[in-house]
C-alpha positions in Angstrom: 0.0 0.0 0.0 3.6 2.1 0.6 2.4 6.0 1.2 -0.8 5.0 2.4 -0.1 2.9 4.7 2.3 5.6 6.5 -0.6 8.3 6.6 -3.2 5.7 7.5 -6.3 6.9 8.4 -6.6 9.1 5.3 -9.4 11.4 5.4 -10.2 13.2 1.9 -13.8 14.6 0.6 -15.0 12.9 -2.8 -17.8 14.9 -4.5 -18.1 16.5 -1.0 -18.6 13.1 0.8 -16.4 12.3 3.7 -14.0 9.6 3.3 -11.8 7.5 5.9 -9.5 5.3 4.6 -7.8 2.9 6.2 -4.8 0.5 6.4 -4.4 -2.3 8.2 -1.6 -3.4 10.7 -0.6 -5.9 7.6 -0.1 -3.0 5.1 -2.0 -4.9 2.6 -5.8 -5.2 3.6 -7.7 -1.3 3.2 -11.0 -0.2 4.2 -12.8 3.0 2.9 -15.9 4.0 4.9 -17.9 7.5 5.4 -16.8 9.2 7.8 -19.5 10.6 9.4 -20.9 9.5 13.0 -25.3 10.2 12.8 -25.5 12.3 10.2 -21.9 14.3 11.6 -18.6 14.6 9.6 -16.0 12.7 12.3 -11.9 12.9 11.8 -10.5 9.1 12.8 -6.7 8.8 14.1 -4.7 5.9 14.6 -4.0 4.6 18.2 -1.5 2.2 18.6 0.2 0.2 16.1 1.4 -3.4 15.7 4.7 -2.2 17.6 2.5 -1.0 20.5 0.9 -3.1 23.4 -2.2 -1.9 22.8 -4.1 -3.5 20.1 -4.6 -1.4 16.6 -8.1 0.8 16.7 -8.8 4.3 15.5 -10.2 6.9 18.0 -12.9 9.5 16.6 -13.3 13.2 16.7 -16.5 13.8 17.3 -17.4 11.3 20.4 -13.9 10.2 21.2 -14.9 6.3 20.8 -12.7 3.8 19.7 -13.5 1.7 16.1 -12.1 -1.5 14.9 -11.1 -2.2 11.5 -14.2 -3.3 10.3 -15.5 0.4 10.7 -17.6 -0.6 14.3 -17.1 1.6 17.7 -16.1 -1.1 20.6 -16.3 1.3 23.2 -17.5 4.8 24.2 -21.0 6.8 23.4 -20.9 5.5 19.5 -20.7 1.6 20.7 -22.6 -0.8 18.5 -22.6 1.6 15.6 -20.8 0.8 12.2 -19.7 3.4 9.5 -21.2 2.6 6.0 -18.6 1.0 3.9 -17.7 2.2 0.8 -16.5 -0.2 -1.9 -13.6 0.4 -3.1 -10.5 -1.2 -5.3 -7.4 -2.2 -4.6 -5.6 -2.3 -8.4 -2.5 -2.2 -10.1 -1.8 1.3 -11.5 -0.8 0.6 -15.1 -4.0 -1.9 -15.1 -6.1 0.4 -14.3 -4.7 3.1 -16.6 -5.2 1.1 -19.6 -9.0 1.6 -18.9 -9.8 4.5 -17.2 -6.5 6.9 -18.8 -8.1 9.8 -18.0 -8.4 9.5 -14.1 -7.1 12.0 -11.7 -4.1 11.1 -9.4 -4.5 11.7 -6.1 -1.3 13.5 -4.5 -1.1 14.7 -1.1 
């Protein structure tokens, strides 16, 4: 995943939509979800790593509650709730350039 598993979460608007994009402890597995907590636009950061004792998780913005990698809060005021998934793919780039040539890179 190289760059984007060193800024994991990544949280960029598409068509104005708030996205959180995440990359696993592995560096190979990603998820992309909305990132917005009832109806609220939420900022995610990463606590602890695979280095750390404490097991991988993202903390929120907005209620300060702690999410696994499957985009669900497993403690604190948002507990129980899951962040819609959005699908995404994980592709080679000169595949994917050979049909869609006139995408736009993202650089950050």
């Amino acid at each position: 995943m190289g760059d984007a598993a060193k800024q994991s979460p990544v949280i960029d608007r598409v068509h104005g939509e708030p996205l959180l994009i995440v990359v696993a402890p592995d560096h190979k597995s990603f998820r992309v979800f909305l990132s917005r907590i009832d109806g609220r636009d939420a900022e995610f950061f990463l606590e602890g790593d695979e280095a750390s004792s404490k097991a991988w998780s993202l903390v929120d913005s907005t209620t300060a509650s702690e999410w696994n990698f499957q985009g669900c809060a497993i403690s604190g005021p948002s507990q129980g709730k899951c962040l819609e998934h959005v699908p995404a793919l994980k592709d080679y780039w000169f595949d994917w350039r050979n049909y869609h040539p006139d995408t736009t890179i993202y650089k950050r």
